[in-house]
C-alpha positions as CSV (number, residue, x, y, z in Angstrom):
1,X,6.4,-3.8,-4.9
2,X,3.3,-1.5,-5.8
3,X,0.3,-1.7,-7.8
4,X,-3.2,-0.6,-8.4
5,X,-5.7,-1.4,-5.8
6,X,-8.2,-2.9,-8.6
7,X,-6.2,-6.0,-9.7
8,X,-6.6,-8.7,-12.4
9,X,-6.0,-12.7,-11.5
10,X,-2.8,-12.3,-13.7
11,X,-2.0,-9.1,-11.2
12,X,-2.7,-11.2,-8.3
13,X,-0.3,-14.0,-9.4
14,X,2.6,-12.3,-10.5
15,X,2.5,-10.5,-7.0
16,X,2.1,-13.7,-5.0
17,X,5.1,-15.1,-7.3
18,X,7.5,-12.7,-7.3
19,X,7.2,-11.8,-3.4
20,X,7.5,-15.7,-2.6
21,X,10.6,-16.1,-4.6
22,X,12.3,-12.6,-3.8
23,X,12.1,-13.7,0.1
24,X,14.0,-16.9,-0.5
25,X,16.9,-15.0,-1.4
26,X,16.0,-12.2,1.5
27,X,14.8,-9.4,0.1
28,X,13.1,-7.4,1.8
29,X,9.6,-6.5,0.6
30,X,8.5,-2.9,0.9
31,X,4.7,-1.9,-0.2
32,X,2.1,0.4,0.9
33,X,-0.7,-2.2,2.5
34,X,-3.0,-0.2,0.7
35,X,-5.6,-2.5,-0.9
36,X,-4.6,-4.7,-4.1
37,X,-1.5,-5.6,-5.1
38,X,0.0,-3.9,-2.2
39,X,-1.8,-6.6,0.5
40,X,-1.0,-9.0,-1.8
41,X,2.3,-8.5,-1.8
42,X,2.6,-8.2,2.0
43,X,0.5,-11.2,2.5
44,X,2.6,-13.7,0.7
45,X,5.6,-11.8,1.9
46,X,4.6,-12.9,5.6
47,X,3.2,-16.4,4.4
48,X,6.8,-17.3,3.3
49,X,7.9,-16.2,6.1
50,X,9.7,-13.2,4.7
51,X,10.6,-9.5,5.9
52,X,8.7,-6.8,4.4
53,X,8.6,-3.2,5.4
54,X,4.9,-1.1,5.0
55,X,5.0,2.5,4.8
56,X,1.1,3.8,5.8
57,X,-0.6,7.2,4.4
58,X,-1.8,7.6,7.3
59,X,-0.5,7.8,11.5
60,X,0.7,4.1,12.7
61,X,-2.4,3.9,15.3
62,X,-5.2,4.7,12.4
63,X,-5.2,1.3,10.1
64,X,-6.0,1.5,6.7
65,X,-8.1,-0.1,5.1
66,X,-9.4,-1.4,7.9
67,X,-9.9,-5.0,7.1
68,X,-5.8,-5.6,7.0
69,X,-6.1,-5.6,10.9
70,X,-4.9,-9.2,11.2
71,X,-2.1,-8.5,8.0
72,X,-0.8,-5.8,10.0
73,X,-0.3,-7.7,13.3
74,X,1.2,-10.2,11.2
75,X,3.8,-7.6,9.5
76,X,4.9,-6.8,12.6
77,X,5.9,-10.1,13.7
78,X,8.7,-9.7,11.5
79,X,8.7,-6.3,9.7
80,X,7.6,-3.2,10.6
81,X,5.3,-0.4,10.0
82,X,6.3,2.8,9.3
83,X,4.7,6.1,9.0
84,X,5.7,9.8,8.5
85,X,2.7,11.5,9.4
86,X,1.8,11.8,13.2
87,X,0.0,9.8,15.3
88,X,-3.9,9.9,14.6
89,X,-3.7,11.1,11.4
90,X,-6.4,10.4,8.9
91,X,-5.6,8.1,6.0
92,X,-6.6,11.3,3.6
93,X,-6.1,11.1,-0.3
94,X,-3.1,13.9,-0.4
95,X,-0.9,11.8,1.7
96,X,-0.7,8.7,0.0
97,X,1.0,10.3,-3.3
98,X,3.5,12.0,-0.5
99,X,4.6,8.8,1.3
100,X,5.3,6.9,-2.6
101,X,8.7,8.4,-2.3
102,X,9.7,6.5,0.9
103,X,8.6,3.5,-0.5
104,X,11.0,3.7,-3.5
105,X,13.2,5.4,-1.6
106,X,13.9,2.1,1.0
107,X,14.2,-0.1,-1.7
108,X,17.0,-0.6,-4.0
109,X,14.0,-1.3,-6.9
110,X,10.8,-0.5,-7.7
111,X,8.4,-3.0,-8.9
112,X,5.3,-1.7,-10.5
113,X,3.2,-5.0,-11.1
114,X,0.1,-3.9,-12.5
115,X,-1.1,-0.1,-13.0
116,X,-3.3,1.5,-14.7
117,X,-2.5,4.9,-17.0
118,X,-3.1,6.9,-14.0
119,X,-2.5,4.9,-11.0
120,X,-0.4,6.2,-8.2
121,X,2.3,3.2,-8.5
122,X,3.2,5.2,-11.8
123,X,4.1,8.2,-9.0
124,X,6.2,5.4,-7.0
125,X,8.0,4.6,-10.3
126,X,8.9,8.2,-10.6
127,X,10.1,8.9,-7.3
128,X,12.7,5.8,-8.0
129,X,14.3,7.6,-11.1
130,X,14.7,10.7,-9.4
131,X,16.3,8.4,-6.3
132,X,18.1,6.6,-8.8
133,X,17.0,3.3,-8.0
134,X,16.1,0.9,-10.7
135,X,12.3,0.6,-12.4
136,X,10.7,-3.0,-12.6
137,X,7.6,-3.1,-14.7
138,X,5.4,-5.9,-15.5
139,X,4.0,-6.4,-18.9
140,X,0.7,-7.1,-19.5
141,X,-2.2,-7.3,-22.2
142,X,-2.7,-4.3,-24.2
143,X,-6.0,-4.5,-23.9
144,X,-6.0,-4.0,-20.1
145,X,-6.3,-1.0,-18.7
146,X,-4.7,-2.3,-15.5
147,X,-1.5,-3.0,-17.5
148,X,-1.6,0.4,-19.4
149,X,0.3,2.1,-17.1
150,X,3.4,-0.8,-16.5
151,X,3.4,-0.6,-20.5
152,X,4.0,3.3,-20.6
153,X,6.7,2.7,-18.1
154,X,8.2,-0.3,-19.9
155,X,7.9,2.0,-23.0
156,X,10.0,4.7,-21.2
157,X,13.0,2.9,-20.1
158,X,11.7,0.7,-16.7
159,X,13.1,-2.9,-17.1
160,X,10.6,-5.4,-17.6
161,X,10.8,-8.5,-15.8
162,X,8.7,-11.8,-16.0
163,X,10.3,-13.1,-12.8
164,X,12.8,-12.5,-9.7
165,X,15.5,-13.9,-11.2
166,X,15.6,-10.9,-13.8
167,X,15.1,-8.6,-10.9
168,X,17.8,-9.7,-8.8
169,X,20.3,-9.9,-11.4
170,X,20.3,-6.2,-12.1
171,X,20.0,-5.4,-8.1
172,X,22.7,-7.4,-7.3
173,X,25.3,-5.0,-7.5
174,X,23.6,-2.5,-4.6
175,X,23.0,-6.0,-2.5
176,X,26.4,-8.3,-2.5
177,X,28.8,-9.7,-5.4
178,X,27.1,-13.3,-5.4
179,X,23.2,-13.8,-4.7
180,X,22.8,-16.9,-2.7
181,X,19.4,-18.6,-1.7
182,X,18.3,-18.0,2.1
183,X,17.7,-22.1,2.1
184,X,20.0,-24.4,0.3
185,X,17.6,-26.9,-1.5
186,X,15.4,-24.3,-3.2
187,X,13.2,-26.0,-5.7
188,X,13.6,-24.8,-8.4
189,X,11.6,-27.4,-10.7
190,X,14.5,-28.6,-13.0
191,X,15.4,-31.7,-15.1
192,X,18.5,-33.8,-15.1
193,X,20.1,-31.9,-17.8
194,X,18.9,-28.3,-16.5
195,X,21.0,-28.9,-13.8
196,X,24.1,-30.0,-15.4
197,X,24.5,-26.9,-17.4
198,X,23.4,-24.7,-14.4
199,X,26.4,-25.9,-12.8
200,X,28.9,-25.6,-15.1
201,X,27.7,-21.6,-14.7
202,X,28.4,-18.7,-12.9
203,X,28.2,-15.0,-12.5
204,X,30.9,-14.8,-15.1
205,X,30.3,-15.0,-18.7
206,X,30.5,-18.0,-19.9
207,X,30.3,-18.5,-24.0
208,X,27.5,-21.3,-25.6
209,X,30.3,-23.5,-27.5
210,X,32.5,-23.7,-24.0
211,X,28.7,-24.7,-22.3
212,X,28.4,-27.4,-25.1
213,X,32.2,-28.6,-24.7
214,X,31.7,-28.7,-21.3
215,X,28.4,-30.5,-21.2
216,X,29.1,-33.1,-24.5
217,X,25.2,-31.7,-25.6
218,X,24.1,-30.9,-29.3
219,X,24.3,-27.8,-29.6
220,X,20.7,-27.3,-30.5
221,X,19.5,-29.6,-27.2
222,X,21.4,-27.1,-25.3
223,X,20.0,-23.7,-26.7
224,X,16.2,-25.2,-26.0
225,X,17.4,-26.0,-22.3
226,X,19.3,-23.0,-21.9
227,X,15.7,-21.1,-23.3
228,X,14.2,-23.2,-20.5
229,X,16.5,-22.0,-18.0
230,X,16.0,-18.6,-19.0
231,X,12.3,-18.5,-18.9
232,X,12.7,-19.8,-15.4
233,X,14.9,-16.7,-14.3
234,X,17.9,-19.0,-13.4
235,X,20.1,-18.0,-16.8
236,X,20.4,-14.4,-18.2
237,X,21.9,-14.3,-21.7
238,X,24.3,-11.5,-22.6
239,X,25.6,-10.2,-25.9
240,X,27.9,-12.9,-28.3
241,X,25.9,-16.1,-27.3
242,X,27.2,-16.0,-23.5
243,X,25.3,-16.5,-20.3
244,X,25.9,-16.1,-16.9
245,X,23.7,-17.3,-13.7
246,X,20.5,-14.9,-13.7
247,X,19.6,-15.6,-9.9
């Protein structure tokens, strides 16, 4: 997860979202601890007591920025930090552009949450497509420079994604067949009926009028929950009106 060390309160969100609900499923979180979006993402990370992985611009033993001291001893309760420049090495601009491509390249996906038109989690981005590993990008406002770079990505082909559930779903082929929750009574926030139609789903197709069948629903009460249940990252819809578990 990367991002531009200026964020927004909608940056600062998604981050803290995304991270929380990507470690309940045990992903590992991989980030830069650079100011921004990169803290943030650490930060909740170790507050859900989560993995995550930070990859410095600078030698282990010189911390930057300097006010992550307490972050950092927390990321190594149950992470690590990596580095590959030596030992006392200043955290000088020129490296930080260098070390983007280990931070892609650890991950199976790259997650640019908010970015400017120049920011250097567009170079992260990058670094992923020539690793072949998949491009994440959040959308934003238009009239937000910090989203104008995550547009131009979207715009070129990354995947946008409003939540985990529509991250994991396209990673889960490099993780394991079937995604299951680190804990078994995630909440998840749904009604009676949500949970009725999630399980009657699974990672196979499954078409709307089998759902209905299956359920005894209307089929127009069913389409609203299933709309629901998609904006929640549990259901992805596929082509021909059938849906398969999103998370």
């Amino acid at each position: 997860m990367v991002g531009s060390r200026i964020t927004t309160p909608y940056g600062r969100k998604v981050a803290q979202n995304l991270a929380g609900d990507l470690v309940k499923y045990g992903i590992t979180i991989v980030s830069g601890l650079a100011r921004g979006i990169d803290s943030i993402s650490h930060k909740q990370t170790v507050d859900s007591k989560g993995r995550t992985i930070a990859v410095m611009g600078s030698g282990v033993d010189v911390l930057y920025p300097p006010e992550n001291k307490v972050l950092a001893e927390k990321i190594e309760e149950n992470g690590t930090i990596i580095s590959e420049f030596s030992l006392g090495t200043k955290p000088n601009a020129g490296n930080f552009p260098k070390r983007n491509r280990i931070i892609s390249g650890l991950a199976h996906g790259t997650v640019v949450i908010e970015a400017g038109d120049k920011s250097g989690a567009i170079l992260t981005a990058l670094n992923a497509v020539d690793q072949n590993r998949e491009v994440f990008s959040v959308p934003g406002r238009i009239f937000d420079k910090q989203s104008l770079g995550c547009l131009r990505l979207i715009r070129n082909g990354a995947i946008p994604v409003q939540n985990a559930g529509q991250i994991l779903s396209h990673v889960e082929n490099r993780l394991f067949k079937t995604l299951r929750p680190r804990q078994k009574n995630i909440s998840l926030n749904l009604s009676r009926e949500e949970k009725i139609v999630v399980s009657k789903l699974h990672h196979e197709p499954i078409h709307i009028d089998d759902l209905v069948s299956n359920t005894e629903m209307e089929l127009t009460h069913m389409l609203t929950i299933l709309l629901e249940l998609e904006l929640k990252g549990v259901v992805q819809q596929l082509s021909g009106k059938q849906f398969v578990l999103g998370v």
